[in-house]
N, C-alpha and C positions, 0 to 999 in steps of 0.2 A: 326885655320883659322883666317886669320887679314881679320878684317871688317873695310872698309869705314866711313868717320865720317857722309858722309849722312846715310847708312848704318844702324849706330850705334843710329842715331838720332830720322829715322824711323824704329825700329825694327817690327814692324805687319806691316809695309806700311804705307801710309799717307791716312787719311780720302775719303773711296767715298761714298757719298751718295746715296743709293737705288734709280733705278728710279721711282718704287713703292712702297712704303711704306703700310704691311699689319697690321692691330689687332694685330697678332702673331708676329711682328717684335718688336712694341712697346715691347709688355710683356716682350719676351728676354731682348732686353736692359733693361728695369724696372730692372729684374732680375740681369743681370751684375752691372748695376748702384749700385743694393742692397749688392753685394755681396763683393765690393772693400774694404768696411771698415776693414772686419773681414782678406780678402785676405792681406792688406798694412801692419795690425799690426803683422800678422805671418811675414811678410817677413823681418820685421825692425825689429822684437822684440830681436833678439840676435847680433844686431850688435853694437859694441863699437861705441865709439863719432868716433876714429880714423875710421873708417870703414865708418859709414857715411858721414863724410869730403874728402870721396872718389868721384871725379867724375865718371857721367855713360858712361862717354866719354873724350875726349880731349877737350878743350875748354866749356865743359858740366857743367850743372849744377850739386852739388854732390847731392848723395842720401840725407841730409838731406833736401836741398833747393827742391829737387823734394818732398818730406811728404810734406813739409810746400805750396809748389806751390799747390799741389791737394786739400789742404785746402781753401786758397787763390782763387781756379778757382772756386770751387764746390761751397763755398759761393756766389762768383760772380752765377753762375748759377742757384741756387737755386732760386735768388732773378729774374735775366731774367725773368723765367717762369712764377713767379707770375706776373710780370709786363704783361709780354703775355696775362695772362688769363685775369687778373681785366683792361684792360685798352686797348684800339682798335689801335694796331700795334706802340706799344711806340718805340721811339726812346731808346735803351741802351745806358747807358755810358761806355766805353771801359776804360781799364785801363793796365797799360803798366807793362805783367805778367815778362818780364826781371827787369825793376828797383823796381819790386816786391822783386824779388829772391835777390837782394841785398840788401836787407834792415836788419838790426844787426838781426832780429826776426826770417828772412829765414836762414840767412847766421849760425848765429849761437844757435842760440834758441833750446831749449831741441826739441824733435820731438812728445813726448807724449801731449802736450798741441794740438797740429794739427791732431794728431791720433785721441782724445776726441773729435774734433770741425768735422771732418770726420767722423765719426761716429753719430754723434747731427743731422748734416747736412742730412745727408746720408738718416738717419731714419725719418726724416722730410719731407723731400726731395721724397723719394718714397710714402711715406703714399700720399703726394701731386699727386703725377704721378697715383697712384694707383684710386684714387679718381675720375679722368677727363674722361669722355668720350671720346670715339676713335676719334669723329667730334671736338673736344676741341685742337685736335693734330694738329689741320689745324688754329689755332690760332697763330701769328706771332710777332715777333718785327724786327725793323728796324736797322741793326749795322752799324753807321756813319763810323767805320773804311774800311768796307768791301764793302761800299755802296749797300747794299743788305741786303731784304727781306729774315730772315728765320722763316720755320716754325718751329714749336716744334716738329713735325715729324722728321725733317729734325734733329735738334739739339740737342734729347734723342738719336737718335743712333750717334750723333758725340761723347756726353758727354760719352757712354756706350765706347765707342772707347776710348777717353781720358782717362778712365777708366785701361782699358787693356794695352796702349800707354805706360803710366808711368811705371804703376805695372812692365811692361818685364825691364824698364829701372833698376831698382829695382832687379828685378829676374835674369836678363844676368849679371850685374855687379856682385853678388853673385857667381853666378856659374862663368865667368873667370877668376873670382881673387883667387877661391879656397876654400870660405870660406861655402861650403855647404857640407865637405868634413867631 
């Protein structure tokens, strides 16, 4: 079946935000947030350099520059939240995650060094999330790109999504090319 390259780009859909966010919402995502690490290095762990220099699409970034982006966003994220919690609706600094992806260290860079900092991350990262009270979730920062106010409700279940976003990018490119065979 030939998919579309919006298609291909959104494979779970594009982010929607809950109009309610419960207790039980956060937890899940905590939960998915926790679970990518271990999920990314099965899915990368038998593929050749040639395998990962594979885009997950046409114009796409390849599987390895998606490891290294998940690395790249998640540290970016990790550090948001903190900003959220210690400091009353900071402004973040945005960073531009395409001339990310081109830099020699995405582009070509082993993937194991970004799997270990995903993992660092990851486990840092939720102990943190695990830590905050439910009313802690209603704590925000400001993104000048988006000009808008989000909460950390709002942005553990985008980040649990970004989570899952990538991984399929990962997991579909595996299975159409064959190589889970």
């Amino acid at each position: 079946m030939e998919h579309s390259i919006e298609q291909l780009k959104y494979l779970i859909g594009k982010y929607q935000s809950l109009a309610s966010i419960a207790e039980s919402d956060i937890h899940a995502w905590i939960t998915q947030i926790s679970d990518l690490p271990l999920r990314l290095r099965t899915a990368v762990s038998k593929l050749s350099d040639e395998q990962l220099d594979t885009p997950y699409r046409e114009g796409g970034w390849t599987l390895r520059q998606v490891v290294h982006h998940l690395a790249d966003s998640h540290a970016n994220a990790y550090v948001r939240f903190k900003l959220a919690i210690t400091e009353d609706n900071p402004t973040i600094r945005p960073y531009l995650e395409a001339k990310w992806a081109e830099c020699q260290d995405a582009k070509f860079g082993g993937v194991e060094v970004s799997l270990k900092l995903v993992e660092a991350i990851h486990e840092r990262w939720v102990m943190f999330l695990n830590s905050l009270e439910f009313v802690d979730y209603d704590r925000a920062y400001t993104h000048p790109e988006h000009n808008r106010v989000f909460t950390l409700k709002h942005i553990t279940g985008m980040y649990a999504w970004h989570c899952e976003h990538h991984l399929q990018h990962i997991l579909t490119t595996i299975q159409r090319q064959g190589w889970d065979k």
